[in-house]
C-alpha positions as a Markdown table, in Angstrom:
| # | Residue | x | y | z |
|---|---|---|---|---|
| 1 | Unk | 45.3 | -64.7 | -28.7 |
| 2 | Unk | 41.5 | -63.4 | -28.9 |
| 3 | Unk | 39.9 | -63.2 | -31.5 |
| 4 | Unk | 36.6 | -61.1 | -32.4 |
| 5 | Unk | 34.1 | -60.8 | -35.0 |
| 6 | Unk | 34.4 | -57.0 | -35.7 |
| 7 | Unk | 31.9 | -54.3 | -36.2 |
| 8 | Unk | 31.9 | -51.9 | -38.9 |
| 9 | Unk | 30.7 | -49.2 | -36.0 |
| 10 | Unk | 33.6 | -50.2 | -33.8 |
| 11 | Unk | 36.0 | -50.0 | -36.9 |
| 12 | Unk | 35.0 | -46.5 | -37.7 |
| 13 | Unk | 35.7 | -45.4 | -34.2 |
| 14 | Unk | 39.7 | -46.1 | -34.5 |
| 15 | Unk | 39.7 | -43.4 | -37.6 |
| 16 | Unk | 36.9 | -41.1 | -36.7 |
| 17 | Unk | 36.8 | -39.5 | -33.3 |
| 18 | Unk | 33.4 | -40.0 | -31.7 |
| 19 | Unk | 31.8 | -41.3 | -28.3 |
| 20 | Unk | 33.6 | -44.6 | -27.1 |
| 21 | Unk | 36.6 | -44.3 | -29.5 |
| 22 | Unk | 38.9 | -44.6 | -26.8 |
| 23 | Unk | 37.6 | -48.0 | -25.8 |
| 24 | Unk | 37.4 | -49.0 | -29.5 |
| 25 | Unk | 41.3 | -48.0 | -29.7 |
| 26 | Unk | 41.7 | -50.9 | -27.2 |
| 27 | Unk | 41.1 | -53.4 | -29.0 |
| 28 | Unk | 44.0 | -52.7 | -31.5 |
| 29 | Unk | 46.7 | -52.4 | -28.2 |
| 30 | Unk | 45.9 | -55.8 | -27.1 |
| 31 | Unk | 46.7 | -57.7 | -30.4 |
| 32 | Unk | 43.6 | -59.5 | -31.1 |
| 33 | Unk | 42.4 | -61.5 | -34.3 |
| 34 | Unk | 39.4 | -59.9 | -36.0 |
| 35 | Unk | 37.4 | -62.0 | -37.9 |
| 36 | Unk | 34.6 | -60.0 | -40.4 |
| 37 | Unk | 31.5 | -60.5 | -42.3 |
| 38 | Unk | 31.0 | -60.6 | -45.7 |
| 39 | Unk | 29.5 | -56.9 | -45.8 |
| 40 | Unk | 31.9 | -55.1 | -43.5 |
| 41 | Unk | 33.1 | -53.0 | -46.3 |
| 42 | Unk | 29.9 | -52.4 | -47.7 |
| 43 | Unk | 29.1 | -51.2 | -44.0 |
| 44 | Unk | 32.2 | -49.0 | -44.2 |
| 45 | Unk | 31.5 | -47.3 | -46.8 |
| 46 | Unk | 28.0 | -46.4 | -46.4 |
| 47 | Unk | 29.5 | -45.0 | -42.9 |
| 48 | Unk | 31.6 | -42.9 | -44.7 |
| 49 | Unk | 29.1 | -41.7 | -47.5 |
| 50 | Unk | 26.4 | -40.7 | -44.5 |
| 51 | Unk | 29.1 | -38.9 | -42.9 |
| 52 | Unk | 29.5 | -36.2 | -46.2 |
| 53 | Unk | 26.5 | -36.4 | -46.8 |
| 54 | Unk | 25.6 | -34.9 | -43.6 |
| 55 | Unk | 28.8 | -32.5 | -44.2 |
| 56 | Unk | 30.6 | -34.3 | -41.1 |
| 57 | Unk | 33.8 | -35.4 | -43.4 |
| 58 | Unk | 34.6 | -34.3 | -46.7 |
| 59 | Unk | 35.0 | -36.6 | -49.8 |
| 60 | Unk | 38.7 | -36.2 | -49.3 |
């Protein structure tokens, strides 16, 4: 099995269509182990929050 230390921009990309999103969805097909850092989620969130900010997403 792989395993990977995952991305917080690559994670986005499997909920949020944009460039590359495709090749991001790959990753989840081939049943690989993700390993994360400490501040993914903080990374995650401050994604999303730019994102309404910007009036790409709503809060929702």
């Amino acid at each position: 099995m792989s395993r990977y230390v995952l991305d917080a921009s690559i994670a986005i990309k499997w909920f949020v269509p944009e460039i590359h999103s495709d090749v991001a969805r790959r990753l989840l097909i081939n049943k690989a182990s993700f390993l994360v850092p400490d501040f993914f989620f903080a990374e995650i969130g401050n994604v999303f929050w730019k994102r309404v900010r910007r009036g790409e997403d709503t809060a929702e």
